[in-house]
Backbone as a printed PyTorch tensor [residue, N CA C, xyz], in Angstrom:
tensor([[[  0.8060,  -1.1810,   0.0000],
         [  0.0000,   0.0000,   0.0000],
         [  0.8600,   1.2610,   0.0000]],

        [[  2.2510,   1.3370,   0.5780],
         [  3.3570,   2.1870,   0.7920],
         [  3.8870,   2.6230,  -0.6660]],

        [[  3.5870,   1.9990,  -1.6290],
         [  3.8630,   2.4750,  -3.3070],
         [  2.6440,   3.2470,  -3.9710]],

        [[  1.8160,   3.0520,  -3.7620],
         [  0.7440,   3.6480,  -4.4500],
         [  0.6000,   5.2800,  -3.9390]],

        [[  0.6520,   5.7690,  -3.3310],
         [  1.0590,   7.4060,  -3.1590],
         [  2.1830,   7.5460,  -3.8590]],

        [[  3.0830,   6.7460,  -3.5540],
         [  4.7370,   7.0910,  -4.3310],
         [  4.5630,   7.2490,  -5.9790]],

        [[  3.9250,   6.3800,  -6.5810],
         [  3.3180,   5.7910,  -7.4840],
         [  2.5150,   6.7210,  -7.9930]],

        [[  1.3080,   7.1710,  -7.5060],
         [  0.4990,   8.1220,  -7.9850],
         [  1.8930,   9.4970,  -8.1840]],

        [[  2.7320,   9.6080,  -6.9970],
         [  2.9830,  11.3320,  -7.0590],
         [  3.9850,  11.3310,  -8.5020]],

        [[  4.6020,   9.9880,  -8.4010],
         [  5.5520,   9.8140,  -9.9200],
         [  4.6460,   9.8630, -11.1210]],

        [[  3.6010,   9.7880, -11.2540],
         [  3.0370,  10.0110, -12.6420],
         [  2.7520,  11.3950, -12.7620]],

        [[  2.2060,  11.6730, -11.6300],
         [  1.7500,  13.1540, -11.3440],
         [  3.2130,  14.4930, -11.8650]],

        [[  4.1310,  14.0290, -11.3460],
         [  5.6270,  14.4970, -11.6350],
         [  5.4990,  14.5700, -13.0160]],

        [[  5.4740,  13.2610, -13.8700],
         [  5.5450,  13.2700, -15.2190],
         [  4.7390,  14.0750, -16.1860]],

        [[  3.1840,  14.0260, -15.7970],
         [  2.4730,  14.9520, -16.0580],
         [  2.7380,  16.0840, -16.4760]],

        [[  2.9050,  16.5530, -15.1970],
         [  3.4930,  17.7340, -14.7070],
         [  4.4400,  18.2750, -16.0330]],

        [[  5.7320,  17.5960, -15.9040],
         [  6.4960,  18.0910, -16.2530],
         [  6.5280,  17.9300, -18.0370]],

        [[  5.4530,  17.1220, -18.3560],
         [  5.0280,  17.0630, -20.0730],
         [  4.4110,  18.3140, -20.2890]],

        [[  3.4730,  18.2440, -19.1830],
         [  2.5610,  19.4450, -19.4830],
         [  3.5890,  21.3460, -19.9330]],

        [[  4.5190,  21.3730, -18.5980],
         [  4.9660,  22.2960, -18.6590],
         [  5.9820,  22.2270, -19.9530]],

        [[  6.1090,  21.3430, -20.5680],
         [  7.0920,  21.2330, -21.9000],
         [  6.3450,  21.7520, -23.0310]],

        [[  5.1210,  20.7130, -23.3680],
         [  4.3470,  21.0860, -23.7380],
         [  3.6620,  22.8270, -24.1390]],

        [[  3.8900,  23.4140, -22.6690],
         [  3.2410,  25.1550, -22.9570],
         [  4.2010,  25.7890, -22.7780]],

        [[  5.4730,  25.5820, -22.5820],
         [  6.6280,  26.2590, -23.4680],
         [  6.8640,  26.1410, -24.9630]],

        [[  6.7960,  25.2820, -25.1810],
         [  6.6460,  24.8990, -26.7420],
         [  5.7910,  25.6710, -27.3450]],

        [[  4.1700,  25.8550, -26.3740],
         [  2.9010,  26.8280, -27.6830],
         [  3.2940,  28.1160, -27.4230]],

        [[  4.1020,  28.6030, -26.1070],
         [  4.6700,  30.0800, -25.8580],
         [  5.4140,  30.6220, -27.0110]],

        [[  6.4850,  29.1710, -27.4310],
         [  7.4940,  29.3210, -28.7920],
         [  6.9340,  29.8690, -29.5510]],

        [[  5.5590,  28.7050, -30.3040],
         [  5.4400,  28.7030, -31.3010],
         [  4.7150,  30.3000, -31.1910]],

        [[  3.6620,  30.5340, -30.3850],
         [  3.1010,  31.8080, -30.6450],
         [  3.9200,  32.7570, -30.9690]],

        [[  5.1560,  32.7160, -30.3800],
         [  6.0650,  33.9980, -30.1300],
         [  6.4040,  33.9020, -31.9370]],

        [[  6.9100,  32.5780, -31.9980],
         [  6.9330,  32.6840, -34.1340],
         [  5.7280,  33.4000, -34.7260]],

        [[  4.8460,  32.8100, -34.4310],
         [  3.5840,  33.4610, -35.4390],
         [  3.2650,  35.1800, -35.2460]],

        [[  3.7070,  35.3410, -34.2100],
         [  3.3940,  37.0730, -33.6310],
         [  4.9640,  37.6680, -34.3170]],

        [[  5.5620,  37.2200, -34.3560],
         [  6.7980,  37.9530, -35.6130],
         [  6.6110,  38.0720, -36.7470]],

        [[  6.3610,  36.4650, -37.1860],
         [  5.7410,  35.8590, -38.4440],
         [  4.6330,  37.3050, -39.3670]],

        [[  3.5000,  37.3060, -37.9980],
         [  2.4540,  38.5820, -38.2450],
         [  2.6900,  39.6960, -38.4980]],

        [[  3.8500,  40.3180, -37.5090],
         [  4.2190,  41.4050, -37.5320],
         [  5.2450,  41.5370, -38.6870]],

        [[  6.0690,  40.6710, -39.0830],
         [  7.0160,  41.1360, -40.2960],
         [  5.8100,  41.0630, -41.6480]],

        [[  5.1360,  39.9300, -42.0200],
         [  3.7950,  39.9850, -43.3070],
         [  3.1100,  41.3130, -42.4400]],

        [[  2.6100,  42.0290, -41.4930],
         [  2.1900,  43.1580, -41.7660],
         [  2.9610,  44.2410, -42.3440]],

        [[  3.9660,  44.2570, -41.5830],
         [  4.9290,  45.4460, -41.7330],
         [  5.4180,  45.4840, -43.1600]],

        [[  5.7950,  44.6390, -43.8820],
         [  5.9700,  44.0520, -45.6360],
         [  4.7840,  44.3640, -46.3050]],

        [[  3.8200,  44.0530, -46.0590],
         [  2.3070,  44.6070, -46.6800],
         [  2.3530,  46.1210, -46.8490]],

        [[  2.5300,  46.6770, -45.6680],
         [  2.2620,  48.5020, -45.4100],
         [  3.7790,  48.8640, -46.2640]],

        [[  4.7780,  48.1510, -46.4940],
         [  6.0660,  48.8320, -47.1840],
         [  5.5220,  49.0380, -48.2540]],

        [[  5.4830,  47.8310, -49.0460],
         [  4.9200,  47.7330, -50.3870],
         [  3.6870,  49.0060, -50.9110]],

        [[  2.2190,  48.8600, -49.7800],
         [  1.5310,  49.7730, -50.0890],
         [  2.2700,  51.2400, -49.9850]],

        [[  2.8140,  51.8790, -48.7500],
         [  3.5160,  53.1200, -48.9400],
         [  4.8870,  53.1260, -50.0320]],

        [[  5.0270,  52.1400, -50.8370],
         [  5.9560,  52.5550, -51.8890],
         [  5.2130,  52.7610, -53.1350]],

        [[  4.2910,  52.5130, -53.2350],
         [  3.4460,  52.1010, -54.5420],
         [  2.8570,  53.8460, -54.0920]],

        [[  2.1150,  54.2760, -52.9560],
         [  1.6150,  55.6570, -52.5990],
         [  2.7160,  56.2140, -52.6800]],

        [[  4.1360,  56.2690, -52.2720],
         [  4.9920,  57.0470, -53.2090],
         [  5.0950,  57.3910, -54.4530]],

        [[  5.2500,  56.3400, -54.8690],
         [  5.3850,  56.6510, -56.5830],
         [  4.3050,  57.1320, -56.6390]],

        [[  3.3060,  57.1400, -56.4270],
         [  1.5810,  57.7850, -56.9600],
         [  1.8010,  59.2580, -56.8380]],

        [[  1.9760,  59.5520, -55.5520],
         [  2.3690,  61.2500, -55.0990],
         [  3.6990,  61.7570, -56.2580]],

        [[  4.4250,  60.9880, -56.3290],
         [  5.6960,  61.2490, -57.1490],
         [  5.2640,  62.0140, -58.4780]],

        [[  4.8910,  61.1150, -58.7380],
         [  4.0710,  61.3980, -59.7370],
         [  3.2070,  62.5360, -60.4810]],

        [[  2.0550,  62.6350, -59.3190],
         [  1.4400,  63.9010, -59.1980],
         [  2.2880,  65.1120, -58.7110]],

        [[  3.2580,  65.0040, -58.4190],
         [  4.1060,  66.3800, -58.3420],
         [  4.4700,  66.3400, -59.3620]],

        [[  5.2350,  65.7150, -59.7230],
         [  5.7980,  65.6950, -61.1690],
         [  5.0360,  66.3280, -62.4570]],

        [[  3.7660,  65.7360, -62.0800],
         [  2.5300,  66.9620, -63.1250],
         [  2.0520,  67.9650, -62.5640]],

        [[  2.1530,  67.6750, -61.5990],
         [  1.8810,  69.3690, -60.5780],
         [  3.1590,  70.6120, -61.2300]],

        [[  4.1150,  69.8650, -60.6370],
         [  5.3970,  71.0410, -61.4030],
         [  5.7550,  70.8660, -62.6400]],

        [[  5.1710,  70.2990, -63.7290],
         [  4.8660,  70.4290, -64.7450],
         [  4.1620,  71.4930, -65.2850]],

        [[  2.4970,  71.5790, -64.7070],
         [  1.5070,  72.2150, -65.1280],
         [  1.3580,  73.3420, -64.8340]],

        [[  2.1990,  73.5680, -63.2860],
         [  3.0790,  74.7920, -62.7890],
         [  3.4730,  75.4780, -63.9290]],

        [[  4.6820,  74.9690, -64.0300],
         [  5.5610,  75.5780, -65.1280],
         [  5.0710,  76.2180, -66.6650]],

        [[  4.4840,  75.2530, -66.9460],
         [  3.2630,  76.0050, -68.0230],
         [  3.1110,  77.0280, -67.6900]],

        [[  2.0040,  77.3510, -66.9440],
         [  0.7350,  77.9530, -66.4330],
         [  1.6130,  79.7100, -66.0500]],

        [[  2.7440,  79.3470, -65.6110],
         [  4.0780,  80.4570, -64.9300],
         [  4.6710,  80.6160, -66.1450]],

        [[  4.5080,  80.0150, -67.0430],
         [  6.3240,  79.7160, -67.9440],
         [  7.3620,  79.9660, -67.7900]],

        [[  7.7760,  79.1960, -66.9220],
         [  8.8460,  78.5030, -66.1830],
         [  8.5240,  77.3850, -65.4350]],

        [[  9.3240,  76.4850, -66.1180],
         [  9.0960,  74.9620, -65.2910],
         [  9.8250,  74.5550, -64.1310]],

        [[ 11.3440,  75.7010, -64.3520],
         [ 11.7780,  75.7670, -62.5250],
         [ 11.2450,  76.4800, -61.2890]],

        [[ 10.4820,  77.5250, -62.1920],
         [  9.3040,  78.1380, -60.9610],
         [  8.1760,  76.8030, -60.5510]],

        [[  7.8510,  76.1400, -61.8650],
         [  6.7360,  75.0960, -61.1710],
         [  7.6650,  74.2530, -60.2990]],

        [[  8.7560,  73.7070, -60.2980],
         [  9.8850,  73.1870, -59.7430],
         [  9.6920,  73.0540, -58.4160]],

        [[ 10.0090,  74.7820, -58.0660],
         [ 10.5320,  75.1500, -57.1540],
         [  8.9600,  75.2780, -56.1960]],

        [[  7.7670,  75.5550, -56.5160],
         [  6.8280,  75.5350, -56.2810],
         [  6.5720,  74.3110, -55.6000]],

        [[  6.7830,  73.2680, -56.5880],
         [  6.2870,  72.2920, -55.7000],
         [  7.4370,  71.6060, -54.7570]],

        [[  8.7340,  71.8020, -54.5870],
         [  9.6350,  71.7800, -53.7590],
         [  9.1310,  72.1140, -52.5050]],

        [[  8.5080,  73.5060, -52.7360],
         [  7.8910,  74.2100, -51.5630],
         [  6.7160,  73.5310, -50.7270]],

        [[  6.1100,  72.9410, -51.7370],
         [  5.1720,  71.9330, -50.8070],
         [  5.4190,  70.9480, -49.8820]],

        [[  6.8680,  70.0050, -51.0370],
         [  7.2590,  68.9420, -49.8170],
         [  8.1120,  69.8210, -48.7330]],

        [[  9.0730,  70.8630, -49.1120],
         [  9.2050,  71.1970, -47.3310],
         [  8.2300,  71.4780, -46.6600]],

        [[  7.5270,  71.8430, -47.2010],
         [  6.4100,  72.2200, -45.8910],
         [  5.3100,  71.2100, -45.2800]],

        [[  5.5740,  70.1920, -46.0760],
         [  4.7930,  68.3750, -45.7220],
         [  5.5980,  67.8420, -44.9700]],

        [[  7.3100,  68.3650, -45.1040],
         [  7.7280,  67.6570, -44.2330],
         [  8.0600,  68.3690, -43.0200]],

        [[  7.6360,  69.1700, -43.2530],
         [  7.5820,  70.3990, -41.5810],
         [  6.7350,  69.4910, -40.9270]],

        [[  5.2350,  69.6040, -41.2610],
         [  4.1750,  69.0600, -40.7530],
         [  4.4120,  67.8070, -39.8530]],

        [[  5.0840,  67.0730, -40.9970],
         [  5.2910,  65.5820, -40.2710],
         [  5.9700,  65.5630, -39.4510]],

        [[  7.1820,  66.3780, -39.1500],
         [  8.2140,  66.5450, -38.5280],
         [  7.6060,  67.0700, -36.8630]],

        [[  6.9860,  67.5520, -37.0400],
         [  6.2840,  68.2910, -36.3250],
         [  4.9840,  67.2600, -35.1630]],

        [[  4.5450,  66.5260, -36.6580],
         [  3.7730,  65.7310, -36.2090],
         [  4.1120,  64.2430, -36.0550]],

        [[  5.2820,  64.1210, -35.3370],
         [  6.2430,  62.8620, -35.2980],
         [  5.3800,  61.8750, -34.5270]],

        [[  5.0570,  62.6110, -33.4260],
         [  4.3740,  61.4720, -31.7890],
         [  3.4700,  61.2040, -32.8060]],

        [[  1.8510,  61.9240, -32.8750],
         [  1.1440,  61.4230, -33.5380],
         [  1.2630,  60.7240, -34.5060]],

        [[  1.5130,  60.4650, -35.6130],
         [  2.0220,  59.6690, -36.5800],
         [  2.8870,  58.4940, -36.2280]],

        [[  3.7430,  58.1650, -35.0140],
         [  3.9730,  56.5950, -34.6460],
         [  2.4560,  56.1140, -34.0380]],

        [[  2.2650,  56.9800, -33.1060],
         [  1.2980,  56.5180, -32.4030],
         [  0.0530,  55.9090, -33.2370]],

        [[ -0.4340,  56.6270, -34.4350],
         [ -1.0050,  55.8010, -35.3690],
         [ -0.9370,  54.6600, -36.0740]],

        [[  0.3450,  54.4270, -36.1420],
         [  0.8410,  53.6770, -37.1680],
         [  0.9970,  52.6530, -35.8820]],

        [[  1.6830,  52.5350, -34.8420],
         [  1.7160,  51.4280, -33.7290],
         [  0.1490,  51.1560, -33.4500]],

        [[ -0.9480,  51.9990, -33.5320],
         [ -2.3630,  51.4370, -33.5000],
         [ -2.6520,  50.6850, -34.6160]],

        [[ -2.8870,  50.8140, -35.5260],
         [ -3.0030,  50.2540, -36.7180],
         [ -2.2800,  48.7330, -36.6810]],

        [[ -0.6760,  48.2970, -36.4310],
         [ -0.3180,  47.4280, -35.9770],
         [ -0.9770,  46.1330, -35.4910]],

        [[ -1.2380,  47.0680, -34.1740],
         [ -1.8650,  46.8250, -32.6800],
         [ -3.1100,  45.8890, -33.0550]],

        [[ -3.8380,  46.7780, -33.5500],
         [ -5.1880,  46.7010, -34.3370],
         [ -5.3390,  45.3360, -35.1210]],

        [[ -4.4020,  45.2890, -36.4050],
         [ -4.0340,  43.9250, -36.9230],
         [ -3.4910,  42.9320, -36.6450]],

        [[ -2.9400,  42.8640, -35.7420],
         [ -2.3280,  41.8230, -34.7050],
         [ -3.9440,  40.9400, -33.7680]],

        [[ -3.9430,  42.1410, -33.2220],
         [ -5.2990,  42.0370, -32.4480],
         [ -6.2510,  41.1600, -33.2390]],

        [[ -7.0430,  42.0620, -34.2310],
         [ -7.8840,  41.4210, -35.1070],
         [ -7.5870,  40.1550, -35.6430]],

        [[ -6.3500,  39.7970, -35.8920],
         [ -6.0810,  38.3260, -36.5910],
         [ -5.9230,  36.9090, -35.4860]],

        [[ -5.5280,  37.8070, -33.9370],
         [ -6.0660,  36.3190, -32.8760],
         [ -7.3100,  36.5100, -32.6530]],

        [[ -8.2650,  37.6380, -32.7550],
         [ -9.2590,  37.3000, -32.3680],
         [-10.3260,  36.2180, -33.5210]],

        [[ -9.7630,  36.3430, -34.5120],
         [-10.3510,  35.3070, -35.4410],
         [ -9.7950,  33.7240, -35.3980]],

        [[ -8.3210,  33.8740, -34.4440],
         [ -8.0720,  32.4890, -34.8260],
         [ -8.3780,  32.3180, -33.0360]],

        [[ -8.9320,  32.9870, -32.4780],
         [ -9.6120,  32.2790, -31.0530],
         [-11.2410,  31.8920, -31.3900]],

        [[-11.4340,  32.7050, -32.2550],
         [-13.0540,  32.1590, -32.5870],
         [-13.2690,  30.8740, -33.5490]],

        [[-11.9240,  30.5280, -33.9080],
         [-11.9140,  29.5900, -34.8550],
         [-10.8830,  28.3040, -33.9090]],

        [[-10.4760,  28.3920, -33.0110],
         [ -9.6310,  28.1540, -32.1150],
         [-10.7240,  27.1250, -31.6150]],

        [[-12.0000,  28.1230, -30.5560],
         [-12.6370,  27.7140, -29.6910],
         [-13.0440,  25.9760, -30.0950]],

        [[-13.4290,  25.6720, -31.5260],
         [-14.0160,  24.5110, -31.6730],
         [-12.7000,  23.3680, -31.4360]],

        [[-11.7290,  23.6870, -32.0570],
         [-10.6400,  22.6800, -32.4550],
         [-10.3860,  22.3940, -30.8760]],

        [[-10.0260,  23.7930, -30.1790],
         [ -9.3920,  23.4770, -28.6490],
         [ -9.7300,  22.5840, -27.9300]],

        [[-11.6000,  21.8550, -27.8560],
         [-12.3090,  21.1720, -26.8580],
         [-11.8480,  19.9880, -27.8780]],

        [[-11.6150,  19.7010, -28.9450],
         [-11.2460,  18.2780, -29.5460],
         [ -9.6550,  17.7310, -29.1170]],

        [[ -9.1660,  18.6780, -29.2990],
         [ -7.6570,  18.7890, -29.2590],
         [ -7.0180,  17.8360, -28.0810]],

        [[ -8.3800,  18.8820, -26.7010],
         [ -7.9460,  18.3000, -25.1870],
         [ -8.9900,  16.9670, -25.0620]],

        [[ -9.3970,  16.5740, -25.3960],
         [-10.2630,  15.5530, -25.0300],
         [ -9.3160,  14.1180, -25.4040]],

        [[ -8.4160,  13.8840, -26.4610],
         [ -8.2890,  12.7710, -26.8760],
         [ -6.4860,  12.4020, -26.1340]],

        [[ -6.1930,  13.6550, -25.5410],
         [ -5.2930,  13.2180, -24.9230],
         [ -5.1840,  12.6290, -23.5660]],

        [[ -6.4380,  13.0390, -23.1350],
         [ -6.6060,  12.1750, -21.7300],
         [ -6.4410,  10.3760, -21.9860]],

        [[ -6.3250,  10.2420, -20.5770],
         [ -6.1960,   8.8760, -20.7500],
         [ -7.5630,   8.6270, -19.6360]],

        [[ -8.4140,   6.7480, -20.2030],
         [ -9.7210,   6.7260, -19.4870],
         [ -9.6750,   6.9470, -17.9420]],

        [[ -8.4470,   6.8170, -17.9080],
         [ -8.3100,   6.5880, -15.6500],
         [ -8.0440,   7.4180, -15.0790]],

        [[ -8.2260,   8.9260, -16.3050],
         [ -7.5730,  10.0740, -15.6460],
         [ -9.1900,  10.8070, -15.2850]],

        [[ -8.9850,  11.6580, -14.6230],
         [-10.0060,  12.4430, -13.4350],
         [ -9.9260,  13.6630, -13.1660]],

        [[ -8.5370,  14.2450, -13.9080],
         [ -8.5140,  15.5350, -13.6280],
         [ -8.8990,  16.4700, -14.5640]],

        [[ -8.7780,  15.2440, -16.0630],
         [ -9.3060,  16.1050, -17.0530],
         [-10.4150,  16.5980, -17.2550]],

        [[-11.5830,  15.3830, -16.3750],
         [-13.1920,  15.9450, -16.8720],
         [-13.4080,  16.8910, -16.1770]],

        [[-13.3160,  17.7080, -14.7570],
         [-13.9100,  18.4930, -14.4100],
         [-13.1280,  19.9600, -15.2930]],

        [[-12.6080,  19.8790, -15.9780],
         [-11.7040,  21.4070, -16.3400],
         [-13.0180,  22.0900, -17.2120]],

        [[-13.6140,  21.8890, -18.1480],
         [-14.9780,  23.0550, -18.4280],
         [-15.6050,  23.3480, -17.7960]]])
């Protein structure tokens, strides 16, 4: 009768210590997928703000074009619209805090939004997931919902 506590606390140990292997391992893996997320977001928004570069590029480019016409002189339209981007980049310069702070929401936001879809999609798989690893003689698993 002197083994069976011993006995029980050694499986219990093992448990134990699968278990805690086990949720270091999903800590890992999450910590991959939340980089994973954050570099495919951050690559998404490059791409789009390079493509909105060239777009703006662009439109200056016919801006101080149509300038120049309109003046005749195309280094007055030039210089005209020169004058705009310093003064866009005053703004921004200016408006530094605000503008991370947006851009870290936005982030935030998509990060956010993409576990909350894979917890709603989570919820079904999770109750299958834990059910088939129990074993029939175990007791601690049924009361956990």
């Amino acid at each position: 009768m002197g083994k069976e506590p011993e006995k029980i606390l050694n499986e219990f140990k093992e448990r134990l210590s699968s278990f805690i292997g086990l949720k270091i391992e999903l800590f890992k893996l999450n910590a991959y997928e939340r980089v994973a997320r954050i570099i495919a977001i951050l690559s998404h928004s490059l791409i789009l703000m390079l493509l909105a570069l060239f777009a703006v590029l662009f439109l200056f480019f016919t801006l101080a074009f149509f300038l120049g016409e309109v003046l005749n002189s195309i280094s007055l339209g030039f210089l005209i619209v020169a004058g705009i981007y310093i003064l866009l980049f005053i703004i921004a310069y200016y408006s530094k805090k605000s503008i991370q702070i947006g851009i870290m929401n936005i982030v935030i936001g998509a990060i956010q939004e993409k576990e909350e879809e894979d917890k709603d999609d989570g919820d079904d798989t999770e109750t299958t997931h834990n059910n088939p690893s129990e074993t029939p003689d175990s007791t601690a698993g049924t009361n956990r919902h």
